[in-house]
C-alpha positions as a printed Julia matrix, in Angstrom:
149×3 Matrix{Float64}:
 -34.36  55.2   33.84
 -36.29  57.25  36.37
 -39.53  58.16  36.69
 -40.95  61.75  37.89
 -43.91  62.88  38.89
 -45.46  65.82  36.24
 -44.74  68.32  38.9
 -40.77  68.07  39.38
 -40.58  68.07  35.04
 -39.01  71.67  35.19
 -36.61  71.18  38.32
 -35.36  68.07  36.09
 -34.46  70.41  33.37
 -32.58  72.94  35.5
 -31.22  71.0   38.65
 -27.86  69.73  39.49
 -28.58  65.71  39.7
 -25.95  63.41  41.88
 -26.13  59.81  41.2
 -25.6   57.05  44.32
 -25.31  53.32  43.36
 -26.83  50.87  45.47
 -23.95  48.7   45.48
 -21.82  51.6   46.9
 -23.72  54.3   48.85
 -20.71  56.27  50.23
 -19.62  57.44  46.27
 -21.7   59.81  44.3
 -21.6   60.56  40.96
 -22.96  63.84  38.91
 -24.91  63.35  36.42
 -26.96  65.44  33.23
 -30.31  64.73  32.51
 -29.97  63.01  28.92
 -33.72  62.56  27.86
 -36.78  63.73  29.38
 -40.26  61.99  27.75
 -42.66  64.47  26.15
 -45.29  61.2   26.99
 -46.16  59.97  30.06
 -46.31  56.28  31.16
 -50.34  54.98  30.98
 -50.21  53.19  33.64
 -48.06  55.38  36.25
 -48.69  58.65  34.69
 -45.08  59.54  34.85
 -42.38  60.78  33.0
 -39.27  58.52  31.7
 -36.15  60.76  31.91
 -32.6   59.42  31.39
 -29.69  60.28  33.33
 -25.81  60.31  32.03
 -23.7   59.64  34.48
 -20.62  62.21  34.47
 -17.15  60.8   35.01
 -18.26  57.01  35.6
 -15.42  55.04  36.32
 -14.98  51.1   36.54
 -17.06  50.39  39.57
 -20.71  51.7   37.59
 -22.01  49.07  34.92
 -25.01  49.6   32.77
 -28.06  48.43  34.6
 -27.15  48.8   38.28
 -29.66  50.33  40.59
 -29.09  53.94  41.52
 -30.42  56.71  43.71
 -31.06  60.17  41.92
 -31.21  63.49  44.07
 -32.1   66.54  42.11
 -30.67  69.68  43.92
 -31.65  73.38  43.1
 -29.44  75.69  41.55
 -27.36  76.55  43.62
 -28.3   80.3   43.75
 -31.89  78.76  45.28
 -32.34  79.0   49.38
 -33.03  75.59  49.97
 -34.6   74.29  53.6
 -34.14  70.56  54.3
 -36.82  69.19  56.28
 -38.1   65.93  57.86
 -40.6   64.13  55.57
 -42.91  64.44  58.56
 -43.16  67.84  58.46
 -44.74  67.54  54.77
 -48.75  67.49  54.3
 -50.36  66.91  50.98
 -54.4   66.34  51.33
 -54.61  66.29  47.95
 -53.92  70.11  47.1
 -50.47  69.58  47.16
 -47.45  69.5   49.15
 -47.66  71.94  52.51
 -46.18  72.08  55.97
 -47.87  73.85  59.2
 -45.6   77.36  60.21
 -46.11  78.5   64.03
 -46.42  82.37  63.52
 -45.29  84.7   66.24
 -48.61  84.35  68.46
 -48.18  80.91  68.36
 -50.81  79.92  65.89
 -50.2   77.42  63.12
 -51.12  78.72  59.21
 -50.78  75.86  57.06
 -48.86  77.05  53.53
 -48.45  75.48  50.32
 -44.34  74.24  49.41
 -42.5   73.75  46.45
 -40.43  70.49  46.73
 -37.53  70.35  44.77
 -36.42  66.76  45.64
 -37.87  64.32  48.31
 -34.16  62.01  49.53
 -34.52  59.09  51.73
 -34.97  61.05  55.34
 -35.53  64.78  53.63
 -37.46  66.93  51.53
 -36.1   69.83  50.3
 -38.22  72.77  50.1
 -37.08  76.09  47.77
 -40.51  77.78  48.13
 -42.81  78.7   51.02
 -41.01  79.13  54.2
 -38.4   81.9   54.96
 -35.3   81.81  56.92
 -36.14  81.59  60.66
 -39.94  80.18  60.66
 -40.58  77.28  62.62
 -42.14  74.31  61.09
 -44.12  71.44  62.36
 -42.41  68.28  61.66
 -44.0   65.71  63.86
 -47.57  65.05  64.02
 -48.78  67.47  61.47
 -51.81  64.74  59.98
 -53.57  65.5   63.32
 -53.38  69.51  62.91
 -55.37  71.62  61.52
 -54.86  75.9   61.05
 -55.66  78.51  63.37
 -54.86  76.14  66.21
 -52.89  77.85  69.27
 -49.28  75.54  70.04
 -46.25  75.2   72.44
 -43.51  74.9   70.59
 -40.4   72.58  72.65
 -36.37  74.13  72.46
Protein backbone atom coordinates (compact mmCIF):
# COMPACT_ATOMS: atom_id res chain seq x y z
CA UNK A 1 0.00 0.00 0.00
CA UNK A 2 1.10 3.59 -0.51
CA UNK A 3 0.08 6.56 0.73
CA UNK A 4 -0.28 10.05 -1.28
CA UNK A 5 -0.65 13.23 -0.39
CA UNK A 6 -4.36 14.82 -1.73
CA UNK A 7 -2.40 16.79 -4.20
CA UNK A 8 -0.61 13.99 -6.43
CA UNK A 9 -4.47 12.00 -6.46
CA UNK A 10 -4.80 12.88 -10.27
CA UNK A 11 -1.05 12.22 -11.41
CA UNK A 12 -1.81 8.67 -9.65
CA UNK A 13 -4.62 8.13 -12.00
CA UNK A 14 -2.77 9.05 -15.20
CA UNK A 15 1.05 8.36 -14.55
CA UNK A 16 3.27 5.59 -15.60
CA UNK A 17 4.32 4.02 -11.97
CA UNK A 18 7.78 1.80 -11.80
CA UNK A 19 8.09 -0.32 -8.81
CA UNK A 20 11.84 -0.87 -7.01
CA UNK A 21 12.09 -3.51 -4.21
CA UNK A 22 14.17 -2.85 -1.38
CA UNK A 23 15.72 -6.11 -1.40
CA UNK A 24 16.90 -5.47 -5.03
CA UNK A 25 17.30 -1.79 -6.06
CA UNK A 26 19.00 -2.32 -9.48
CA UNK A 27 15.46 -4.15 -11.00
CA UNK A 28 12.34 -2.21 -11.57
CA UNK A 29 9.15 -3.29 -12.16
CA UNK A 30 5.95 -1.40 -13.89
CA UNK A 31 3.19 -1.32 -12.27
CA UNK A 32 -0.93 -0.05 -12.61
CA UNK A 33 -2.48 1.67 -10.00
CA UNK A 34 -5.15 -1.03 -8.77
CA UNK A 35 -7.21 0.98 -6.10
CA UNK A 36 -7.15 4.48 -5.21
CA UNK A 37 -9.29 5.36 -1.68
CA UNK A 38 -12.20 7.76 -2.15
CA UNK A 39 -11.40 8.25 2.03
CA UNK A 40 -8.58 9.52 3.47
CA UNK A 41 -6.62 8.09 6.46
CA UNK A 42 -7.75 10.23 9.95
CA UNK A 43 -4.81 10.29 11.24
CA UNK A 44 -2.34 11.03 8.14
CA UNK A 45 -4.86 12.61 5.95
CA UNK A 46 -3.78 10.54 3.05
CA UNK A 47 -4.91 8.47 0.47
CA UNK A 48 -4.44 4.44 0.40
CA UNK A 49 -3.85 3.48 -3.28
CA UNK A 50 -2.79 -0.03 -4.37
CA UNK A 51 -0.32 -0.84 -6.86
CA UNK A 52 -0.24 -4.18 -9.21
CA UNK A 53 2.86 -5.03 -10.01
CA UNK A 54 3.15 -5.87 -13.93
CA UNK A 55 5.16 -8.91 -14.93
CA UNK A 56 6.37 -9.92 -11.25
CA UNK A 57 8.48 -12.74 -11.43
CA UNK A 58 9.91 -15.10 -8.58
CA UNK A 59 12.16 -12.69 -6.82
CA UNK A 60 8.82 -10.18 -5.60
CA UNK A 61 6.70 -11.81 -2.66
CA UNK A 62 3.63 -10.26 -1.21
CA UNK A 63 4.60 -7.92 1.53
CA UNK A 64 8.13 -6.81 0.61
CA UNK A 65 8.98 -3.17 0.87
CA UNK A 66 9.02 -1.23 -2.36
CA UNK A 67 9.80 2.17 -3.80
CA UNK A 68 7.03 3.76 -6.11
CA UNK A 69 8.02 6.58 -8.71
CA UNK A 70 5.12 8.04 -10.55
CA UNK A 71 6.36 9.48 -13.95
CA UNK A 72 4.29 11.85 -16.27
CA UNK A 73 2.98 10.85 -19.41
CA UNK A 74 5.29 10.69 -21.40
CA UNK A 75 4.07 13.46 -23.81
CA UNK A 76 4.71 15.88 -20.44
CA UNK A 77 8.20 18.08 -20.44
CA UNK A 78 9.44 16.98 -17.32
CA UNK A 79 12.57 18.96 -15.41
CA UNK A 80 14.38 16.90 -12.75
CA UNK A 81 15.66 18.94 -10.07
CA UNK A 82 17.57 18.77 -6.74
CA UNK A 83 15.18 18.62 -3.74
CA UNK A 84 17.04 21.73 -2.65
CA UNK A 85 15.93 23.72 -5.19
CA UNK A 86 12.17 23.12 -3.92
CA UNK A 87 10.44 25.80 -1.42
CA UNK A 88 7.07 25.24 0.08
CA UNK A 89 6.22 28.00 2.98
CA UNK A 90 3.11 26.69 3.22
CA UNK A 91 1.52 27.90 -0.22
CA UNK A 92 2.84 25.14 -1.90
CA UNK A 93 5.66 23.77 -3.71
CA UNK A 94 7.96 26.67 -5.59
CA UNK A 95 11.53 27.14 -6.67
CA UNK A 96 13.42 30.71 -7.12
CA UNK A 97 14.11 31.40 -11.29
CA UNK A 98 17.09 34.01 -11.97
CA UNK A 99 15.46 36.12 -14.84
CA UNK A 100 17.66 37.73 -17.44
CA UNK A 101 18.68 40.89 -15.19
CA UNK A 102 19.67 38.66 -12.72
CA UNK A 103 16.85 38.98 -10.29
CA UNK A 104 15.23 36.00 -8.61
CA UNK A 105 11.03 35.71 -9.00
CA UNK A 106 9.98 32.99 -6.90
CA UNK A 107 7.08 30.74 -8.93
CA UNK A 108 4.75 28.23 -7.88
CA UNK A 109 5.61 24.19 -9.36
CA UNK A 110 3.66 21.33 -10.04
CA UNK A 111 5.49 18.19 -8.71
CA UNK A 112 4.71 15.18 -10.33
CA UNK A 113 6.84 12.80 -8.17
CA UNK A 114 9.45 13.65 -5.40
CA UNK A 115 12.40 10.24 -5.85
CA UNK A 116 15.07 9.85 -3.36
CA UNK A 117 17.65 12.77 -4.72
CA UNK A 118 14.90 14.47 -7.30
CA UNK A 119 11.78 16.15 -7.80
CA UNK A 120 10.32 16.21 -10.90
CA UNK A 121 8.64 19.26 -11.93
CA UNK A 122 5.99 19.25 -15.21
CA UNK A 123 4.74 22.80 -14.48
CA UNK A 124 6.35 26.19 -13.87
CA UNK A 125 9.70 26.48 -15.37
CA UNK A 126 10.47 26.42 -19.18
CA UNK A 127 13.29 24.96 -21.03
CA UNK A 128 16.45 27.04 -20.41
CA UNK A 129 15.59 29.03 -16.98
CA UNK A 130 17.95 28.75 -14.34
CA UNK A 131 16.88 27.62 -11.01
CA UNK A 132 18.16 28.03 -7.55
CA UNK A 133 18.95 24.78 -6.07
CA UNK A 134 21.12 25.47 -3.10
CA UNK A 135 20.29 27.77 -0.41
CA UNK A 136 16.92 28.87 -1.54
CA UNK A 137 15.33 28.94 2.49
CA UNK A 138 17.57 32.05 2.89
CA UNK A 139 16.16 33.92 -0.40
CA UNK A 140 13.67 35.90 -0.83
CA UNK A 141 12.24 37.67 -4.53
CA UNK A 142 13.37 40.65 -6.16
CA UNK A 143 16.85 39.99 -4.82
CA UNK A 144 19.79 40.80 -7.45
CA UNK A 145 22.30 37.27 -7.82
CA UNK A 146 25.55 35.91 -9.45
CA UNK A 147 24.86 32.98 -10.83
CA UNK A 148 28.38 30.34 -10.93
CA UNK A 149 29.10 28.19 -14.60
Amino acid sequence: MVALQETWLNEARKSKAIVRLWADRERSFEARLRELSPQADAATRTYPARFTIENADEAVAYGMTATVTLTPAVDAKVAKLPLSAILNRGTGPSVYVVDTSRTLALRPVTVASFAEDAALVTHGIADGEEVVTLGVQKLEPGLKVRTLK
